[in-house]
C-alpha positions in Angstrom: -13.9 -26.7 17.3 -10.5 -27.0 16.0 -7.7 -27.3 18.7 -4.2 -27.6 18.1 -2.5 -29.7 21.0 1.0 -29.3 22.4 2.0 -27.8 19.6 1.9 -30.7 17.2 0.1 -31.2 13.8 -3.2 -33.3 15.5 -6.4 -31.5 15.4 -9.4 -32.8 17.5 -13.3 -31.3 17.1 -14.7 -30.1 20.1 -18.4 -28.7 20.5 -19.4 -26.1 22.9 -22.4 -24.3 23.2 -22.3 -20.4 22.6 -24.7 -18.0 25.0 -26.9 -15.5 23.7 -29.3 -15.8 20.9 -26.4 -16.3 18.3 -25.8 -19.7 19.5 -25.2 -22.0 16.9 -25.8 -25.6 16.0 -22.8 -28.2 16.0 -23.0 -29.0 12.6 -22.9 -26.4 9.4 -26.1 -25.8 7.6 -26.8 -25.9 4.0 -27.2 -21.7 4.5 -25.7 -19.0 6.3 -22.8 -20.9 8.2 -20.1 -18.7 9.7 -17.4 -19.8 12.4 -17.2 -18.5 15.8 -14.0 -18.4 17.8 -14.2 -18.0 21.2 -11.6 -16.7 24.1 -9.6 -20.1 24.2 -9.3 -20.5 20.8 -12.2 -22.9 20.0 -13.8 -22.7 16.7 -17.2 -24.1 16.3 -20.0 -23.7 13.9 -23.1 -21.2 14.3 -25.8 -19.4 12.0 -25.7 -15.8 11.2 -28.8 -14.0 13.0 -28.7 -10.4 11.7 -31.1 -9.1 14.2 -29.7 -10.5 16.9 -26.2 -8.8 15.9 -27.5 -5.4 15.6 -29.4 -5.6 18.9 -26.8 -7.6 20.9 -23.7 -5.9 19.4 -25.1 -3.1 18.6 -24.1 -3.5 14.9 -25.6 -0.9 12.1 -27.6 -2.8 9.5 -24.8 -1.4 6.7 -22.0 -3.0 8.5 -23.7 -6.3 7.7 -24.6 -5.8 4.3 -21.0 -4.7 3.8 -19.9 -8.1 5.4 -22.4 -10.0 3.3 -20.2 -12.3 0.9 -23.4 -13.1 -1.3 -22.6 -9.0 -2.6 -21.2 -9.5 -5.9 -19.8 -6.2 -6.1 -17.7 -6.1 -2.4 -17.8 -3.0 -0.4 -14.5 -1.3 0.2 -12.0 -2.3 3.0 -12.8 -0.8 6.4 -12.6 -1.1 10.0 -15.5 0.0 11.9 -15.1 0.5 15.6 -18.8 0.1 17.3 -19.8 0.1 21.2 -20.0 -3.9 21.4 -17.7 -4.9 18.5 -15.1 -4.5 15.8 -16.2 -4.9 12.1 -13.3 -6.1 10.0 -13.7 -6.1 6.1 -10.4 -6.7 4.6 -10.9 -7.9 1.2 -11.9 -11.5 1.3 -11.3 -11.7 5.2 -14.7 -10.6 7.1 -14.8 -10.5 11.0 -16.9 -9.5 14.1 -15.0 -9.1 16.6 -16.3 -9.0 20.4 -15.4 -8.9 23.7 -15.0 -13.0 24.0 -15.5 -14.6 20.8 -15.0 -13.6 16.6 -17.6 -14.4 14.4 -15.8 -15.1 10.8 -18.2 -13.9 8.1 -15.7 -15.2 4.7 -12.2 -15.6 4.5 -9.5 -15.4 1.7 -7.6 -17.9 0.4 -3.9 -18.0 1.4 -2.8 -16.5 -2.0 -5.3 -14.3 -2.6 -6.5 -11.6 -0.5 -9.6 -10.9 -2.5 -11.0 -14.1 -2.6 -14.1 -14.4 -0.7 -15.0 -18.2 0.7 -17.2 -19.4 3.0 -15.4 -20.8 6.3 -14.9 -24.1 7.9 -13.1 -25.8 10.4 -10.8 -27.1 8.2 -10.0 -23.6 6.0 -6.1 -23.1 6.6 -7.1 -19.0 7.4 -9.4 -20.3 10.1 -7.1 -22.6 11.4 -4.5 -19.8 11.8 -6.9 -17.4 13.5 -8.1 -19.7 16.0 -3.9 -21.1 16.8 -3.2 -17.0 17.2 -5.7 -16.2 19.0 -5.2 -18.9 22.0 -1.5 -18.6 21.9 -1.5 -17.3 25.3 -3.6 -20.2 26.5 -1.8 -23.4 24.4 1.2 -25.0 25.3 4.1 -23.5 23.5 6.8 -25.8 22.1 10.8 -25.0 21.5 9.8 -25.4 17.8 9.3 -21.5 16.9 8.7 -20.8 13.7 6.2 -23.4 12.9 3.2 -22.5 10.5 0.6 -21.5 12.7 2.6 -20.4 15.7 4.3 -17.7 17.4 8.0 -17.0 18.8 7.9 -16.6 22.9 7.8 -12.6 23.1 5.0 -12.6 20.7 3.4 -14.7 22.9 4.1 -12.8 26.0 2.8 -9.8 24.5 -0.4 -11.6 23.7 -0.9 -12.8 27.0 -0.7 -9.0 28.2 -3.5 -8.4 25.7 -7.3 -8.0 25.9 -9.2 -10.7 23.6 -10.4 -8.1 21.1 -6.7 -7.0 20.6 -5.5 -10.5 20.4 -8.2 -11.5 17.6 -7.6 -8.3 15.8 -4.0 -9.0 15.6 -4.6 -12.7 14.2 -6.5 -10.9 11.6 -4.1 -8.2 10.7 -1.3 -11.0 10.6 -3.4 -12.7 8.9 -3.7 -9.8 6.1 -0.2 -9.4 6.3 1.2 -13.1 5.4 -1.3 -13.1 2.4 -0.1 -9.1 1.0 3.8 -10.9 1.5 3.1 -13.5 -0.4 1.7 -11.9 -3.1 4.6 -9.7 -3.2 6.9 -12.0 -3.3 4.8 -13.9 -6.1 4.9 -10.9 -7.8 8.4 -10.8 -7.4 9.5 -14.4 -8.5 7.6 -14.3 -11.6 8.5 -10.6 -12.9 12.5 -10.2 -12.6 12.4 -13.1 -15.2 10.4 -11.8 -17.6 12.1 -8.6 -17.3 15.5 -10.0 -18.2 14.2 -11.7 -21.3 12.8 -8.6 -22.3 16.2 -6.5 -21.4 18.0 -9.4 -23.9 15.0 -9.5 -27.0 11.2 -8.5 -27.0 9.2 -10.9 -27.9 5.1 -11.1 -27.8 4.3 -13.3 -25.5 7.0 -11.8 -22.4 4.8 -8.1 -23.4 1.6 -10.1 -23.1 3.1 -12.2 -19.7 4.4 -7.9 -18.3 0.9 -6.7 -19.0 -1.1 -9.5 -17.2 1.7 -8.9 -14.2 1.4 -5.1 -14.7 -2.5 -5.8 -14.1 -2.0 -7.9 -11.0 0.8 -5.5 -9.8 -1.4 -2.4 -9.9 -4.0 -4.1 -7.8 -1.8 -5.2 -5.3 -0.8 -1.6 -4.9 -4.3 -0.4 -4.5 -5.0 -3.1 -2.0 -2.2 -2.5 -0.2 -2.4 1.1 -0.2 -5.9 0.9 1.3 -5.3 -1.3 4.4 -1.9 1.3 5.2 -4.6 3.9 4.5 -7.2 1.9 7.0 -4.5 2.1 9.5 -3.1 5.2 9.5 -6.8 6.4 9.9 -7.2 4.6 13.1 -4.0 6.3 14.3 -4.6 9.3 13.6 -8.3 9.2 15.2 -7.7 8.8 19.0 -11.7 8.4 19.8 -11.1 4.9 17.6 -8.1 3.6 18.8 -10.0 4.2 23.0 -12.7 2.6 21.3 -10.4 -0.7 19.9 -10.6 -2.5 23.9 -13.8 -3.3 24.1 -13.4 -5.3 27.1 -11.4 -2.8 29.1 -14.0 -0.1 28.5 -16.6 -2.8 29.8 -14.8 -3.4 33.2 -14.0 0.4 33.6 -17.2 1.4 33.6 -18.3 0.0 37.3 -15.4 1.2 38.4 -15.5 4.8 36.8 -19.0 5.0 38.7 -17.8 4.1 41.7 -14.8 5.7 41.7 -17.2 9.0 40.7 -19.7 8.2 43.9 -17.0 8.3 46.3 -16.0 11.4 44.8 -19.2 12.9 45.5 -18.7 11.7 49.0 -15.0 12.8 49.1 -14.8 16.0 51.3 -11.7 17.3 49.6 -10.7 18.0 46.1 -7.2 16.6 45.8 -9.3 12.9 46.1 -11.2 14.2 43.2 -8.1 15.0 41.1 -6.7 11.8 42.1 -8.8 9.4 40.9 -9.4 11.4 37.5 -5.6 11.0 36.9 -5.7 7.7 37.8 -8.6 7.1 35.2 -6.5 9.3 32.5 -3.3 7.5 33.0 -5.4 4.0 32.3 -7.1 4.9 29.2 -3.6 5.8 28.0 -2.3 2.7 28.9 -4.7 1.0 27.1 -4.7 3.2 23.8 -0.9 2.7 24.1 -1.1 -0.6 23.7 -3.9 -0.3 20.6 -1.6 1.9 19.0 1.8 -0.1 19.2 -0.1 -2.8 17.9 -1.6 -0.8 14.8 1.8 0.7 14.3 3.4 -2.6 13.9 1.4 -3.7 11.4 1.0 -0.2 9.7 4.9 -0.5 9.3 4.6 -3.9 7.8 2.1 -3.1 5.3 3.9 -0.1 4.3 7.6 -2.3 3.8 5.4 -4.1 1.5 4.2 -1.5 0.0 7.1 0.3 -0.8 8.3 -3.3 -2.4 5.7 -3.0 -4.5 6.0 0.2 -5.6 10.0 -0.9 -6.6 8.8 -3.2 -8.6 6.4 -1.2 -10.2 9.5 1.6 -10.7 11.3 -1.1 -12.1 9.0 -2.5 -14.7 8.2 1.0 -15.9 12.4 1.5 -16.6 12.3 -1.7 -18.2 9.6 0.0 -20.7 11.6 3.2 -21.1 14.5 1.1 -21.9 12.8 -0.8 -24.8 11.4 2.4 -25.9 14.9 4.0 -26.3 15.5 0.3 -28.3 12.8 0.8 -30.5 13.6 5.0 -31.0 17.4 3.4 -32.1 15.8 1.0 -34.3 13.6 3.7 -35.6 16.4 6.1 -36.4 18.7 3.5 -38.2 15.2 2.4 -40.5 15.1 6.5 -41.1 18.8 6.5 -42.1 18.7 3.4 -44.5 15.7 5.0 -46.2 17.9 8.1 -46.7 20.8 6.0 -48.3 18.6 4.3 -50.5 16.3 7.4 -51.1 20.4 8.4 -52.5 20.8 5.5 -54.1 17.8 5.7 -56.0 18.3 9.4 -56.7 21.8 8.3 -58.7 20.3 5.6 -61.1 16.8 8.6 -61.6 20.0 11.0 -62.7 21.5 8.6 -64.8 18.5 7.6 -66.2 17.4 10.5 -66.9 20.6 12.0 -68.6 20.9 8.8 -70.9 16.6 9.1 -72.0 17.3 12.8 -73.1 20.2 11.5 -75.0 18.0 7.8 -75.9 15.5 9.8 -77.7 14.8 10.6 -81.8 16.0 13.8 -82.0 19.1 14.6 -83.4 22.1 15.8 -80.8 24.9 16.0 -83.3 26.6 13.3 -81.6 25.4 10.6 -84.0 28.8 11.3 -86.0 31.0 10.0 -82.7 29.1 7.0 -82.5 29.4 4.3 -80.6 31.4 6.1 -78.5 28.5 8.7 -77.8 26.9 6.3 -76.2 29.6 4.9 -73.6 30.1 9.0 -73.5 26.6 9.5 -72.0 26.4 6.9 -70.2 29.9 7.7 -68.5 28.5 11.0 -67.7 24.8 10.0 -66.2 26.8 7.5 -63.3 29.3 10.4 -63.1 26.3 13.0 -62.7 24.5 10.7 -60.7 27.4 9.7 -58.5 28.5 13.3 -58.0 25.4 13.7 -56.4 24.3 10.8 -54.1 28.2 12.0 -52.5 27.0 15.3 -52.3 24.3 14.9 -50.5 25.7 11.9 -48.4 28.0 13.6 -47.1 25.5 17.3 -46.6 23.3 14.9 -44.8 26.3 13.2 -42.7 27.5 16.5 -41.6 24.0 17.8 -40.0 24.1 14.5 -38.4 21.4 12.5 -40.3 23.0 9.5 -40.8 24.5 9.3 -37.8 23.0 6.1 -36.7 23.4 6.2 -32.3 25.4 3.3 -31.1 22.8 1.9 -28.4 23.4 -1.4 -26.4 19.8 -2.8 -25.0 22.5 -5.3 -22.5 24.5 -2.4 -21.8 21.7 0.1 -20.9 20.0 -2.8 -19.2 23.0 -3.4 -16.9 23.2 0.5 -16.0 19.2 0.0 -14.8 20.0 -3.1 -13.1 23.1 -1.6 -11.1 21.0 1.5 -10.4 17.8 -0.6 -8.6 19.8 -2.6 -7.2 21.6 0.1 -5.1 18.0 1.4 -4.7 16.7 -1.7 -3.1 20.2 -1.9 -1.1 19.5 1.0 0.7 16.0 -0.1 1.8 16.0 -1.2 5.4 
């Protein structure tokens, strides 16, 4: 087990045994090793019984197979609320949450969400989990704001919290830091590759966008899924009753009793009592279940909406080269018309002095040589007469009129634009 002590950067192994028949053995075995985390925070190893977890927790044999990390194609993200547990499968981060201890199937690294790797004690994800979930019971320093730790009223709210809430919070903050730092990843890496392309497109910034466009669009769908996960559980009020696991345990002698002295009760007001009473603590507790998904459903849904900024503002950035490259393509269309003009004078000329070049007689053999500086003279005049003529036809409808464009200048109106856009975001 992995324990963090007073707050400092010390770690010291601890092993404890684990009851039931998913006890596990001190050290990790070549196969099958997983990472339980108990109610104070202790982290120890233990092997993955899959019977025993559908018989003890009451588990469906598909919930495993979708937390099996040996799956080469992953199942999608989902939180499944069961009798005995919570299944988590975000991504790369796979947990079964109970009513006193987590069993941690994979976890992701701390820059990607979708990696899937097999945990140990000394995994920075596992780490964090275990630190979160016995905030309440570790000594907490004046140093808030330490990797790992919490500020004082998250950790009063935690200590208000059943285990199965606290756990499922490590996870989702958990989640959380990862999604933020790939947004801001994202973020660091594409404003500069946007500006190069605002100033000159070259290859290998288009080839840099598109492996960023790539990463971006994932990020969105990931995201988008766990607000989607979220916003399921509150909207489905049999789930989020079902997320304390612990309090529905301890109500349930008490709901019996309470309903065998209402068989006993000789009036009906005592009847009525004690089912308001009941109603008014289920609310309580889905209360505090659904402030807690809300939190993080806000979170994920800030980052989101980041995302989806910079997603808006790449795709501006490619309708502003596009209008570059339409400019460019209307200036190449007019410079083929002035040569096409060009071209079209010296085929006059040449034409007018091959009639005359020929061996036929034109009766102006008698002028000569001043015939020929005659014809000539007339082809450029010909030939002049009408490139001008047509220059100036095609000027008028507008053909030649080559658009003054600025790429900086456009760029700047985009930049002023999203930035007042991302101003007005809270």
């Amino acid at each position: 087990m992995l324990q963090r002590i007073g707050g400092g950067p010390n770690l010291r192994r601890l092993d404890s045994a684990l009851p039931g028949s998913v006890r596990g053995v001190a050290k990790p075995s070549k196969g099958g090793k997983i990472v339980v985390v108990d109610s104070e925070g202790q982290a120890t190893y233990t092997t993955l019984r899959k019977q025993a977890l559908v018989t003890e927790l009451q588990l469906r044999h598909r919930d495993i197979r979708a937390l099996d990390p040996a799956v080469q194609l992953p199942y999608p993200s989902a939180i499944f609320i069961r009798k005995q547990a919570l299944v988590l499968n975000l991504e790369g981060l796979k947990l079964i949450i109970g009513r006193d201890k987590t069993l941690v199937i994979s976890v992701p690294s701390l820059t990607d969400l979708s990696a899937r790797l097999l945990p140990d004690l000394n995994n920075p994800v596992v780490v964090r989990l275990s630190n979160h979930i016995a905030a309440a019971r570790l000594p907490f320093s004046e140093s808030a704001g330490m990797d790992g730790y919490m500020s004082a009223d998250e950790l009063n709210l935690m200590e208000a919290l059943p285990y199965e809430l606290r756990a499922l919070e490590a996870a989702l903050l958990m989640v959380l830091k990862i999604l933020q730092h790939e947004v801001q990843h994202l973020e660091s890496v594409t404003h500069p590759v946007l500006a190069r392309i605002r100033r000159s497109v070259a290859r290998p910034d288009l080839e840099q966008l598109y492996e960023i466009q790539n990463r971006l669009d994932k990020t969105i769908s990931r995201a988008a899924k766990i607000k989607e996960i979220l916003e399921e559980l509150l909207d489905d009020e049999l789930q989020m009753a079902g997320l304390c696991l612990s309090k529905v345990e301890g109500m349930s002698p008490t709901a019996s009793a309470s309903s065998a002295a209402a068989r006993r009760a000789d009036s009906r007001g005592e009847l009525e009592g004690a089912k308001s009473e009941q109603m008014a603590e289920e609310a309580d507790e889905m209360s505090e279940a659904e402030d807690l998904i809300e939190s993080y459903w806000l979170q994920v849904d800030s980052a989101l909406s980041r995302l989806k900024i910079l997603q808006e503002r790449i795709t501006n950035t490619e309708h502003l080269v596009n209008l570059d490259l339409d400019s460019k393509r209307n200036a190449l269309v007019a410079l083929s018309l002035a040569v096409d003009l060009v071209l079209m004078m010296f085929e006059i000329h040449m034409a007018v002095t091959g009639i005359f070049g020929m061996n036929l007689t034109s009766g102006l053999e008698r002028w000569d040589p001043y015939s020929l500086w005659g014809v000539v003279s007339v082809g450029l005049v010909l030939g002049l007469t009408a490139m001008l003529s047509f220059g100036l036809y095609a000027k008028r409808k507008g053909i030649l009129n080559v658009p003054a464009f600025g790429l900086e200048r456009a760029a700047g109106t985009i930049n002023s634009s999203a930035g007042a856009m991302a101003g007005g975001l809270p």
